[in-house]
C-alpha positions as CSV (number, residue, x, y, z in Angstrom):
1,X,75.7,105.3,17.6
2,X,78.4,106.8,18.7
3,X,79.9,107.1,22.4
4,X,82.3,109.7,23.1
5,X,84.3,108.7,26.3
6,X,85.5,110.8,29.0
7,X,84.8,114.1,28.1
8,X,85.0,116.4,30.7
9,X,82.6,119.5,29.9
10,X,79.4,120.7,28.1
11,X,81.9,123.0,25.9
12,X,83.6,119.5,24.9
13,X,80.3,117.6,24.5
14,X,79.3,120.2,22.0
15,X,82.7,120.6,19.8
16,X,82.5,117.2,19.7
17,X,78.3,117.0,18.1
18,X,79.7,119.8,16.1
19,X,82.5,118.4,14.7
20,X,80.8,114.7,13.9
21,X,77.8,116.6,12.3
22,X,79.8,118.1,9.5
23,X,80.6,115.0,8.2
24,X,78.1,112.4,9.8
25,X,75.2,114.4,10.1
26,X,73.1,111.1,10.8
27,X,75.1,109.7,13.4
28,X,73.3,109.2,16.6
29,X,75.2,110.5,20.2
30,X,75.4,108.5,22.8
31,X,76.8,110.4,26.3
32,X,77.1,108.4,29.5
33,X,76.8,110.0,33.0
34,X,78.0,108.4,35.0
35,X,78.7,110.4,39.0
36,X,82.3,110.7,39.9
37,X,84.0,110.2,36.3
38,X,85.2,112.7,34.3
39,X,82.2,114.0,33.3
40,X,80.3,116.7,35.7
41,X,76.6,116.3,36.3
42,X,74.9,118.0,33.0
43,X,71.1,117.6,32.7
44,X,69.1,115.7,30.1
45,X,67.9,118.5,28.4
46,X,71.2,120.4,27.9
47,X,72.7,117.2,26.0
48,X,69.7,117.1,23.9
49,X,70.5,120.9,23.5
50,X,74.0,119.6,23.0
51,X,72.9,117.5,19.7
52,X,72.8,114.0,21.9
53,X,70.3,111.3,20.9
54,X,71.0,109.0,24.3
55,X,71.8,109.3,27.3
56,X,72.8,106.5,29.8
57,X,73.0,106.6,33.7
58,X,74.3,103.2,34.5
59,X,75.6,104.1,37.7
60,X,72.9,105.5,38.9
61,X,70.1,102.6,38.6
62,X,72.7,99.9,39.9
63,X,72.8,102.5,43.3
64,X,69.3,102.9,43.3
65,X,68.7,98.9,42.9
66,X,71.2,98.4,45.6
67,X,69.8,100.0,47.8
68,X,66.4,98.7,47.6
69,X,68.1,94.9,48.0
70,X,70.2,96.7,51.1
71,X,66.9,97.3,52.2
72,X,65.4,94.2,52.2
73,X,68.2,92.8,53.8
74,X,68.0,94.5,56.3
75,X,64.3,94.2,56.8
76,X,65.3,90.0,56.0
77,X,67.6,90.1,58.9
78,X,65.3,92.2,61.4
79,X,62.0,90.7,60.8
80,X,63.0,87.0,59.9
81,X,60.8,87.5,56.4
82,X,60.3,89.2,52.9
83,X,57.1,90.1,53.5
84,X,57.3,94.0,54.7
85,X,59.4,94.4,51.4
86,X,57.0,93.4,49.3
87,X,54.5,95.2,50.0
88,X,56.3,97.8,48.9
């Protein structure tokens, strides 16, 4: 698999897939989007339009997981207990 980094537009994204293809036509894309790099917010289904196999938002789920443990925190702190949280 192979992880182009830091491109920085769908027009990139493809010349890259294009330009791999013609001699690797079996390699596998990897494109990682990750919010505030380099990359703008393109959806799933244009990279798969863009000739990408995979693509990872490792950002994204660490921000979602953080806030669900800044949440219990806080419920921790106001309520003395886990037990509101996990019920959720």
């Amino acid at each position: 698999m192979i992880f182009p980094e830091g491109l920085q537009s769908e027009d990139e994204f493809s010349k890259f897939s294009t330009e791999i293809r013609k001699k690797h036509p079996e390699a596998l894309l990897l494109a990682n989007m990750t919010e505030f790099g380099k990359t703008p917010y393109i959806p799933f289904k244009k990279f798969t339009e863009l000739g990408y196999n995979c693509v990872i938002y490792p950002v994204s789920t660490l921000r979602v997981a953080m806030k669900a443990v800044e949440d219990l925190i806080d419920d921790l702190v106001e309520h003395g207990t886990v037990e509101n949280s996990l019920s959720k």
